[in-house]
C-alpha positions as CSV (number, residue, x, y, z in Angstrom):
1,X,115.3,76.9,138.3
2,X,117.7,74.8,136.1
3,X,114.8,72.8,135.0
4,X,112.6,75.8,133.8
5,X,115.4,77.5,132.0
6,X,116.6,73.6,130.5
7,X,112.5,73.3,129.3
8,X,112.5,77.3,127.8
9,X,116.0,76.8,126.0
10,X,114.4,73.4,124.7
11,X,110.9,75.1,123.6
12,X,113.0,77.5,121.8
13,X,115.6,75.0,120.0
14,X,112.6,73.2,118.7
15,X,110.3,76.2,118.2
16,X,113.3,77.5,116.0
17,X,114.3,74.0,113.9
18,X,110.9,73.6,113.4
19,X,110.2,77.1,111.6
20,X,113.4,76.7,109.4
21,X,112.0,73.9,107.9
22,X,108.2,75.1,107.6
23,X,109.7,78.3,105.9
24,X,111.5,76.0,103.5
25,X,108.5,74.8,102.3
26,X,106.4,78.1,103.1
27,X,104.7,77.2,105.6
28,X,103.4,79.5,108.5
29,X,105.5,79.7,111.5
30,X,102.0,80.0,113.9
31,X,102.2,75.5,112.8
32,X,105.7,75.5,114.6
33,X,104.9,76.7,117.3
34,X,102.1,75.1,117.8
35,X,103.6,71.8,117.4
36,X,106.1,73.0,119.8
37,X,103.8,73.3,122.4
38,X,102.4,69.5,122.2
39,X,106.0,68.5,122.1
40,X,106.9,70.0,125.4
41,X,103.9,69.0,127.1
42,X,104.5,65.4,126.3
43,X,108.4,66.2,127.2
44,X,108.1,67.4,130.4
45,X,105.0,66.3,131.7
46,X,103.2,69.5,131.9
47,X,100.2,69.8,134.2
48,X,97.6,73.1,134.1
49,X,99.4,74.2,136.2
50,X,102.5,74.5,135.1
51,X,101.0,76.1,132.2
52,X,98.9,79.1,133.8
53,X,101.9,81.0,134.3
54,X,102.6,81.0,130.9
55,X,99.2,81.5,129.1
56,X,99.3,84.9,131.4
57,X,102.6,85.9,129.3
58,X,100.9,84.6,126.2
59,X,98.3,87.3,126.6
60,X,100.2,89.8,126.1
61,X,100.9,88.7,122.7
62,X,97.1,89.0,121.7
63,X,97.1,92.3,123.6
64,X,99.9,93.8,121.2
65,X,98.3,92.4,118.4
66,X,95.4,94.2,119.4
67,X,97.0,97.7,120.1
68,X,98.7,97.6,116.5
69,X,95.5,96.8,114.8
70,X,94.2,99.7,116.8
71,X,97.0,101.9,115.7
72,X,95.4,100.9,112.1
73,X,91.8,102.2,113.1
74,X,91.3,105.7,114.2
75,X,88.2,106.8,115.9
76,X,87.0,108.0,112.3
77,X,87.6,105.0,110.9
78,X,85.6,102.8,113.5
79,X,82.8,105.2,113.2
80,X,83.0,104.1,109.1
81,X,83.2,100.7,110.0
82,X,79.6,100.4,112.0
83,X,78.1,98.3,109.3
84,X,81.1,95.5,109.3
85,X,81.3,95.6,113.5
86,X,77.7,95.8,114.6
87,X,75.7,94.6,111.4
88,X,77.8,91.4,110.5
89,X,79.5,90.9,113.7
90,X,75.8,90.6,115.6
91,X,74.4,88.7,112.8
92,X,77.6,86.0,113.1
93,X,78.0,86.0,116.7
94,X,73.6,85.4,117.2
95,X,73.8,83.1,114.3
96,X,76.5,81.0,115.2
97,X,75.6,81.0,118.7
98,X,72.1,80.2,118.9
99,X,72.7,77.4,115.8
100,X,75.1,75.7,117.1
101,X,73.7,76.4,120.8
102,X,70.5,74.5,119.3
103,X,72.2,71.6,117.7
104,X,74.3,70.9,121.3
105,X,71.0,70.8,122.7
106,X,68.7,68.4,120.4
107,X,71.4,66.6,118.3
108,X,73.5,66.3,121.7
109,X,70.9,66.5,124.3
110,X,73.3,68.0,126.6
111,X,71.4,70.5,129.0
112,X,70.2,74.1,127.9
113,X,73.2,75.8,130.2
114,X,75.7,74.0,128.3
115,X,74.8,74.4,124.8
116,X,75.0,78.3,125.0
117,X,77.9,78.1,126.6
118,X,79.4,75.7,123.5
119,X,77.0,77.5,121.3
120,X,78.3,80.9,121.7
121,X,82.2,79.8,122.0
122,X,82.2,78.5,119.0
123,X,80.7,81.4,117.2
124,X,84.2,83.0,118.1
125,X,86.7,83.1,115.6
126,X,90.8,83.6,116.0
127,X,91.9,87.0,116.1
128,X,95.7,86.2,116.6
129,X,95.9,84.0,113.9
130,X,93.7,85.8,111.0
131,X,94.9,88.9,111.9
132,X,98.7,88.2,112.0
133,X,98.1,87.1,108.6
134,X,96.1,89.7,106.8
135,X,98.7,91.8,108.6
136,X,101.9,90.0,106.9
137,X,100.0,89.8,103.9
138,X,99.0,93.5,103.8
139,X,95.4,92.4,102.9
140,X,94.0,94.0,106.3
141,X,92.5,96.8,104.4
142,X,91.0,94.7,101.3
143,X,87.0,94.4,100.9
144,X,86.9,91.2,102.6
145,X,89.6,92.2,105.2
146,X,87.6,95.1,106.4
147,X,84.7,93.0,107.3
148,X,86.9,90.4,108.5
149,X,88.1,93.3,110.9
150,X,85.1,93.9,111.9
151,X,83.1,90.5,112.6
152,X,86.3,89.9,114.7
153,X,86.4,93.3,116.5
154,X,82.6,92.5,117.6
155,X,83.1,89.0,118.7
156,X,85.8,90.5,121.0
157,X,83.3,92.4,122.6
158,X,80.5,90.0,122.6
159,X,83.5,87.6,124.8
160,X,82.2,89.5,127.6
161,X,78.8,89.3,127.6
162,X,79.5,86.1,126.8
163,X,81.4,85.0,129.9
164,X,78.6,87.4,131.7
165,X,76.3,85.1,130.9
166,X,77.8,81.6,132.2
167,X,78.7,83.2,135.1
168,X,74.9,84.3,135.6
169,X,73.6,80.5,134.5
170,X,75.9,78.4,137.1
171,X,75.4,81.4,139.9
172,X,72.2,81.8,141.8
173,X,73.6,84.5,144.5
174,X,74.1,87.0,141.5
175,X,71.8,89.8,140.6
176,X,71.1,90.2,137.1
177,X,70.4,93.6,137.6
178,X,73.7,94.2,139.6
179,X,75.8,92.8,137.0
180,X,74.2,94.8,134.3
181,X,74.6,97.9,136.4
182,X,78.0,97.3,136.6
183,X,78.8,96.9,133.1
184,X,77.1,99.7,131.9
185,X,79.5,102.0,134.9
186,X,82.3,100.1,133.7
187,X,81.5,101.1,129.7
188,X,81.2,104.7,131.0
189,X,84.3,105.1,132.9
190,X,86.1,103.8,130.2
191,X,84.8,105.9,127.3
192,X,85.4,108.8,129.7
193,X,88.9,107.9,130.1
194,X,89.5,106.9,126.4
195,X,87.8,108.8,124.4
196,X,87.7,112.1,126.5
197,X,91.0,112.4,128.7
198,X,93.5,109.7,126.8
199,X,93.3,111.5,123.8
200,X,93.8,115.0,125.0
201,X,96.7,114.1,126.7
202,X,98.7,111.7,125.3
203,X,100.3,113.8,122.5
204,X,101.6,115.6,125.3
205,X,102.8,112.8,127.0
206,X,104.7,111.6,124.2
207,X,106.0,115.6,123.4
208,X,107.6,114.8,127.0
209,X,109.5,112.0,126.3
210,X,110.8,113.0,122.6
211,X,112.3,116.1,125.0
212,X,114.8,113.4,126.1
213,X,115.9,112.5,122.9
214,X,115.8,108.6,124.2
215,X,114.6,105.9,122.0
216,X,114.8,103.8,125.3
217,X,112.5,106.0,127.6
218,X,110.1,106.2,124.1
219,X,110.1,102.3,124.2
220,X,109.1,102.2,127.6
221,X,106.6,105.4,127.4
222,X,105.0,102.5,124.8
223,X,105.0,99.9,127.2
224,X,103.4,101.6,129.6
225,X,100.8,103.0,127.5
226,X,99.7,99.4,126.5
227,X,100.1,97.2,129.1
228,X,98.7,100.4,131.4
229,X,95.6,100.8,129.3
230,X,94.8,96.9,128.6
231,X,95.0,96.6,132.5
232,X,93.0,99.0,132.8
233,X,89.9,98.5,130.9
234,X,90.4,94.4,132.3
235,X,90.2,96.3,136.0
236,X,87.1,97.5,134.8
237,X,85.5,94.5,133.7
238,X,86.1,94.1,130.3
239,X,89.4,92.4,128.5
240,X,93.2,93.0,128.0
241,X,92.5,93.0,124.1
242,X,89.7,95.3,124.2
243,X,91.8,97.8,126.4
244,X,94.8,97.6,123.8
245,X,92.7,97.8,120.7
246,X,91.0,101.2,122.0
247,X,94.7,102.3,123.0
248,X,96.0,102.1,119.9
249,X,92.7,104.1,118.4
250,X,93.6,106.9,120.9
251,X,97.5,106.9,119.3
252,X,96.0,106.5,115.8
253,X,94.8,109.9,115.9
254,X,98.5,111.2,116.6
255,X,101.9,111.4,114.6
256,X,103.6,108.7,116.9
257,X,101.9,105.8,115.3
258,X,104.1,104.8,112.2
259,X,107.1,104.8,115.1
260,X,105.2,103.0,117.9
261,X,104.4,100.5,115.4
262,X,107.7,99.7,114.2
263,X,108.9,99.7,117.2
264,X,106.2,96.9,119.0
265,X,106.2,94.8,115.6
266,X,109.5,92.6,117.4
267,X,107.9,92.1,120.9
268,X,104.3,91.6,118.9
269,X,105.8,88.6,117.1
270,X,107.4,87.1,119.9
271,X,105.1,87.1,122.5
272,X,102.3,85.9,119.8
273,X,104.7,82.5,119.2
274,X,104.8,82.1,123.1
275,X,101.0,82.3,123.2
276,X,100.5,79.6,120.1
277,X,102.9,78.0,122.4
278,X,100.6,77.2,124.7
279,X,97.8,76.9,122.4
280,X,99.9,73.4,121.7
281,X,100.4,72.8,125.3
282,X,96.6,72.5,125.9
283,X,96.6,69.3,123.2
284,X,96.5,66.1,124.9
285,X,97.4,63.5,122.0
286,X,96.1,60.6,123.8
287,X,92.4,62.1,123.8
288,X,93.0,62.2,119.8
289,X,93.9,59.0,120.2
290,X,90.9,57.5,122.1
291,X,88.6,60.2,120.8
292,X,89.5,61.0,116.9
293,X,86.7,59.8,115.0
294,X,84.3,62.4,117.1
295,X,87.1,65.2,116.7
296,X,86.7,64.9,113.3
297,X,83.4,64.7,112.8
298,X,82.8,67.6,115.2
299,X,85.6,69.6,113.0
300,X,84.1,68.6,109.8
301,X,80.4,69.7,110.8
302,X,81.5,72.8,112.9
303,X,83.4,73.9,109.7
304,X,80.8,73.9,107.3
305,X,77.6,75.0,109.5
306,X,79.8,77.8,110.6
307,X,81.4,78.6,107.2
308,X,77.3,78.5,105.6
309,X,76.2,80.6,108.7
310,X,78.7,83.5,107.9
311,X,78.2,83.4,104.0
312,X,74.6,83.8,104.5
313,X,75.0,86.5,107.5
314,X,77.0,88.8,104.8
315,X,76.0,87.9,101.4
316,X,73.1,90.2,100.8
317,X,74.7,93.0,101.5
318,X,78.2,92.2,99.8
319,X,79.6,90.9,96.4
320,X,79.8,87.2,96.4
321,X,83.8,86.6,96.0
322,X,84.0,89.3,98.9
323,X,81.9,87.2,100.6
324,X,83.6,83.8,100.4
325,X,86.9,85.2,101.2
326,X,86.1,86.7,104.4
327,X,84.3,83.2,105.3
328,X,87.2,81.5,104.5
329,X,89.1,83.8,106.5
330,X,86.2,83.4,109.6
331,X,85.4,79.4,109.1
332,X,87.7,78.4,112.0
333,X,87.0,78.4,115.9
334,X,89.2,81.1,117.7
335,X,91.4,81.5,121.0
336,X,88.4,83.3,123.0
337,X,86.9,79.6,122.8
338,X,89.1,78.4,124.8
339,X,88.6,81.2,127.2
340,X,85.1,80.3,127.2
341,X,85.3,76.7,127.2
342,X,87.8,77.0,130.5
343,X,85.5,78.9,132.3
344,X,82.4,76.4,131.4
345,X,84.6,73.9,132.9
346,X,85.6,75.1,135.6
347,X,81.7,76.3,136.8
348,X,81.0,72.5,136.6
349,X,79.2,73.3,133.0
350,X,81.1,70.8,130.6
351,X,82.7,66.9,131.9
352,X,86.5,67.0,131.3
353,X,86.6,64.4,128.5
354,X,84.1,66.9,126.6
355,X,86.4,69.5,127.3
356,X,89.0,68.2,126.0
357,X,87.1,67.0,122.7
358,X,86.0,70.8,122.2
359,X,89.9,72.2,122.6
360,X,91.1,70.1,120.1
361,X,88.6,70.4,117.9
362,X,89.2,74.3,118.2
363,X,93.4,74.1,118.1
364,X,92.6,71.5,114.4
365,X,90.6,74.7,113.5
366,X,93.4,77.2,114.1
367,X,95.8,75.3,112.6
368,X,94.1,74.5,109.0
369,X,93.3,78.4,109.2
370,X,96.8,79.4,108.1
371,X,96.6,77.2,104.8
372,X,93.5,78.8,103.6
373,X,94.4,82.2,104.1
374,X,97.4,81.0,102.0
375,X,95.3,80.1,99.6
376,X,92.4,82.3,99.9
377,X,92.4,83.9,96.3
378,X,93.0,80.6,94.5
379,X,89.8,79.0,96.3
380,X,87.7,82.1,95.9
381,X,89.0,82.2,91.8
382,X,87.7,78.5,92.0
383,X,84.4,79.6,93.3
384,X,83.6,82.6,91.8
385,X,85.2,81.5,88.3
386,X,83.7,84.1,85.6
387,X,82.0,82.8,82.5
388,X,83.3,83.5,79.3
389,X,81.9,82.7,75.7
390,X,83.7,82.8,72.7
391,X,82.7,86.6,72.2
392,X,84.1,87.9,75.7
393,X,87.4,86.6,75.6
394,X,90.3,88.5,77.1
395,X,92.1,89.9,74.8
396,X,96.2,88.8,74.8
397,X,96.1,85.2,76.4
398,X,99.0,83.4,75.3
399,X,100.8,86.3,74.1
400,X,103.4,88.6,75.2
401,X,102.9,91.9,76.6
402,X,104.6,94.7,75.2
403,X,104.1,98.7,74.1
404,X,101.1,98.8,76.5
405,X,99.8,100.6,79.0
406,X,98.5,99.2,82.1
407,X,95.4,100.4,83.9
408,X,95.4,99.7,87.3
409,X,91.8,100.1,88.5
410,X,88.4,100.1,86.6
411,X,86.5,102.3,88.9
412,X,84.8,105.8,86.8
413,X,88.7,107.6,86.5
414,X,89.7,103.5,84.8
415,X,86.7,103.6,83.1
416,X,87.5,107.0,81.4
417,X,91.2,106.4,81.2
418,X,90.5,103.3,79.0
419,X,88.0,105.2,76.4
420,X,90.1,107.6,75.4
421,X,93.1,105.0,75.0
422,X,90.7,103.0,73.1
423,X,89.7,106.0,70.6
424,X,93.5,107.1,70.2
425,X,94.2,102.9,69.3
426,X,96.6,102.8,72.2
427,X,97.0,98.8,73.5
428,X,96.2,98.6,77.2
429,X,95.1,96.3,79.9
430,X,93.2,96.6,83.1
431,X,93.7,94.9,85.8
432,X,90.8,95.0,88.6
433,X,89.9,92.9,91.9
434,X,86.8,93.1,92.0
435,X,85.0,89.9,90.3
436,X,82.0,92.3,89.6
437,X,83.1,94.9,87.8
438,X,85.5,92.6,85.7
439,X,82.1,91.1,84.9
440,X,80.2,94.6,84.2
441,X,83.6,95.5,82.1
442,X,82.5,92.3,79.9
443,X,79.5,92.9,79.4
444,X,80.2,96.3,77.7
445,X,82.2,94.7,75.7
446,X,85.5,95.3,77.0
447,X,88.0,92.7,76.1
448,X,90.9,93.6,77.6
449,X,90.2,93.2,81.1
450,X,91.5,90.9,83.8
451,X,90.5,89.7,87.1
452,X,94.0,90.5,89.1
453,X,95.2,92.5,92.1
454,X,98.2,94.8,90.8
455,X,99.4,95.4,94.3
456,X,101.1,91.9,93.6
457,X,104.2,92.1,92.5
458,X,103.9,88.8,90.2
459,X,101.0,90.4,88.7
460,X,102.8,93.3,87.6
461,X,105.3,91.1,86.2
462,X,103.2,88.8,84.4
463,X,101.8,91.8,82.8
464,X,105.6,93.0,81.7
465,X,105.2,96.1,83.6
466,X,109.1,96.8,82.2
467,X,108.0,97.1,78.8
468,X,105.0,98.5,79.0
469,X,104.3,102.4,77.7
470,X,103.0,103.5,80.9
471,X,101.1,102.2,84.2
472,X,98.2,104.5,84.9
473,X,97.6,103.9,89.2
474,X,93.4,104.4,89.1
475,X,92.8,102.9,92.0
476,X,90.4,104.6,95.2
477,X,92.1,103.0,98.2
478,X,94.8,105.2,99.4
479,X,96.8,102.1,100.8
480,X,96.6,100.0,97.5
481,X,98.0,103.2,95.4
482,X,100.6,103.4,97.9
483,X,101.2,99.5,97.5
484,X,101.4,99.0,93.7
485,X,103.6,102.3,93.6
486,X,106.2,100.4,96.1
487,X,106.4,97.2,93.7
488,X,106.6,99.3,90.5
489,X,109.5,101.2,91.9
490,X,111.1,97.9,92.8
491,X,110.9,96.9,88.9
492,X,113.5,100.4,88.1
493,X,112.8,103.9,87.8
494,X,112.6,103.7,84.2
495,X,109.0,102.3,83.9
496,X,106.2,105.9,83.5
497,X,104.2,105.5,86.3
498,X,101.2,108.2,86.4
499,X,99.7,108.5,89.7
500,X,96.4,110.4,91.1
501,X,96.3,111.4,94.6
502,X,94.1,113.1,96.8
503,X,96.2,115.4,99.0
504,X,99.8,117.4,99.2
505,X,100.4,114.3,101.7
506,X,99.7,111.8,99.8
507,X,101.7,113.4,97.5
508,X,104.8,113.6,99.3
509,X,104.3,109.8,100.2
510,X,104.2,108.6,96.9
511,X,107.0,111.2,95.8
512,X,109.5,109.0,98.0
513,X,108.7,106.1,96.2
514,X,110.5,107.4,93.0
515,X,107.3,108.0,90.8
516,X,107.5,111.5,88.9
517,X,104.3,111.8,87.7
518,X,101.7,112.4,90.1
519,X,98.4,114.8,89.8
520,X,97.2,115.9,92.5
521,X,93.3,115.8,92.4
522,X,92.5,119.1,94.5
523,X,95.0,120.8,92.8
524,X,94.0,120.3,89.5
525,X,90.7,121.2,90.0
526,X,91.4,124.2,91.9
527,X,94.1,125.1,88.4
528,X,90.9,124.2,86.5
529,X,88.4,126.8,88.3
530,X,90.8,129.8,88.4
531,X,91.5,128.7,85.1
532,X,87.8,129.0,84.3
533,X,87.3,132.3,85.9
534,X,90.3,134.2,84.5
535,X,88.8,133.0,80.7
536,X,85.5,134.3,81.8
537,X,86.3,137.5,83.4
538,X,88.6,138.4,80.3
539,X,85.8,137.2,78.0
């Protein structure tokens, strides 16, 4: 006992040292961790296991994860989302799988069972990591987070069909027919219970527990809804992730979210560092040692045939920059690989030394992942860097903004917002995200746009949002409005920020954040119309 609790209070000194000098020089905590992990392996000697116990913990930290994505994604906003789950999630998941399936079997010649079992684990990307960082950098509703969302959502489900199928290959006493029988009983039962009886009563579930007017009992009601839920749908056949995500759609639905969410976000965090944790503690250094030059190479060529296979699986349907940045968010090998990988190994599928090889390779993956998201706009500016001659310059490089008014958003309302400023010889600027319609803006003949995201609060400085006449908010998504209105505010409440919103909620929201003038879009229409008809009737 002494020695477990000496080797936790030693994980954590080192866990913590680590972090305070990886946030010095900003970088992600997900590396400390890690590095904790192959640290006190080597430490202590670590077998497996030692080490199950431990991943089972770890879970958990995926599973909340999960359940506060879910709490993001109500059932309505799934059912919009069917194009980025089961059009570009089947298209990466095949593509990947039977590529790099191919290429372990010709390039490799390892047997046909075990390339698709490599093939289609490393078609997985990391939830936990890409997630947890679109999360903290609010980006989880942006174009290219969406579909990022959804690849990952379907390669969660695709993990188990995917571990279906090697248990199929390496069994010869199983029916095919039986185990197909049994997931489709399995699916049933839990959209019964999920989409039917969860969300009819667990509003009143949670109406009984605000009755005792006990944060503690409303903490544990959460608990119990998770972990309850994830073990569950795992009962069933499925996994712990799959049974939290689908939880936290049922609460989506209700007024308890924003609370649940604030209240898991702690527990989230921590159990996610024990699980990268033990992500470390599955690194073997002296494999890199004797094995490098093949890690490498395997990391290099994974990379880019993976990173070329998800380009080309969304391109066609997409805007290029949008494009890049979710396969820059999608290039790495994820933490159901490993899942996948053990499994293989332990069914006799892949020699140890090859499994070994593969982890690595996969944990080198994870933990370059963190760096690109950090850097994800700067590489997709690189690539998708706009052509300009000497006619279509932007207008005010070099100078200093001042007397303008900023136009956040050139969708049709930025469009028409910028005309009429144009014909009254107002000075503005516009600052839009998307690549393509700065480009369509340029070809009009528009000079004062700019490729930026004003929900960035350097971008709004940059642009002197203190001194400018006014900031006109234009933009469709809901959450961005809501975002650019917070880092306004945080300039003073002097700057005229005009607003247009979509509901009396919306308005309300955005009230709170200290901007006065806001024009609600129903409102004014319905002003318009019975405008209209009381000039007609008297007419």
């Amino acid at each position: 006992m002494d020695n477990v609790l000496f080797m936790i209070i030693t994980t954590i000194a080192i866990a913590t040292l680590l972090n305070i000098f990886l946030k010095k020089i900003e970088m992600p905590t997900i590396i400390g961790y890690i590095i904790s992990g192959i640290v006190i392996t080597s430490l202590f000697h670590l077998s497996e296991t030692s080490t199950q116990s431990l991943k089972h913990v770890a879970e958990f930290g995926i599973v909340f994860l999960m359940f506060t994505i879910g709490l993001e994604f109500s059932f309505s906003h799934l059912k919009n989302m069917k194009k980025e789950v089961f059009l570009f999630g089947a298209l990466e998941v095949l593509g990947a799988g039977f590529v790099f399936s191919a290429i372990a079997r010709y390039a490799f010649e390892l047997n046909a069972k075990t390339a698709i079992a490599i093939g289609f684990a490393l078609a997985l990307s990391s939830t936990a990591i890409v997630l947890k960082i679109l999360n903290e950098n609010k980006e989880i509703h942006s174009g290219y987070g969406r579909i990022t969302l959804g690849i990952l959502l379907f390669q969660d489900l695709a993990v188990i069909p995917i571990l279906l199928l090697i248990s199929i290959i390496t069994s010869s006493d199983v029916s095919l027919s039986d185990l197909f029988v049994q997931l489709l009983i399995g699916g049933v039962v839990v959209f019964v219970v999920f989409f039917i009886v969860a969300r009819y009563m667990i509003e009143r579930f949670f109406e009984l527990i605000l009755s005792t007017n006990s944060e503690e009992i409303f903490l544990i009601g959460v608990f119990l809804i998770v972990i309850g839920f994830s073990f569950f749908v795992e009962w069933i056949g499925f996994t712990y992730s799959l049974g939290a995500f689908l939880a936290g759609m049922v609460l989506a639905d209700t007024r308890y979210r924003y609370r649940v969410e604030a209240d898991l976000a702690p527990f989230r965090d921590i159990l996610l560092g024990v699980f990268f944790v033990t992500i470390g503690m599955q690194i073997d250094w002296h494999s890199f040692l004797t094995y490098g030059h093949i890690i490498l190479g395997l990391l290099v060529g994974i990379i880019l045939i993976k990173s070329l296979i998800i380009y080309l699986s969304i391109r066609f349907f997409i805007q290029r920059r949008t494009a890049i940045k979710a396969t820059l968010a999608l290039f790495q090998v994820g933490e159901f690989a490993l899942v996948v990988l053990s499994l293989a190994f332990n069914k006799g599928l892949i020699e140890d030394w090859v499994s070994q090889v593969l982890v690595i390779t996969v944990v080198l993956s994870m933990i370059m992942t963190p760096f690109i998201l950090k850097n994800i706009k700067r590489i997709a500016d690189y690539a998708t860097s706009l052509p300009q001659n000497p006619t279509e310059e932007y207008s005010f490089i070099g100078e200093h903004f001042k007397h303008h008014v900023i136009i956040c958003g050139y969708g049709p309302v930025g469009q028409m917002v910028a005309k009429s400023l144009k014909k009254k010889n107002i000075l503005y600027v516009i600052l839009e995200h998307d690549a393509k319609l700065v480009q369509n803006a340029i070809n009009e003949g528009e000079s004062a746009v700019f490729l930026a995201n004003a929900s960035q609060k350097s971008v709004l400085e940059y642009f002197n949002v203190k001194e400018s006449l006014a900031v006109i908010v234009a933009i469709d998504n809901e959450r961005q409005r809501w975002l650019i209105c917070e880092n306004i505010a945080s300039f003073g409440s002097s700057i005229n920020t005009i607003v247009k919103v979509n509901n009396r909620q919306e308005e309300e929201i955005i009230k709170q954040l200290g901007v006065k003038h806001i024009i609600n879009g129903r409102m004014a229409i319905a002003d318009m119309l019975a405008q209209k008809a009381i000039t007609c009737s008297i007419e």
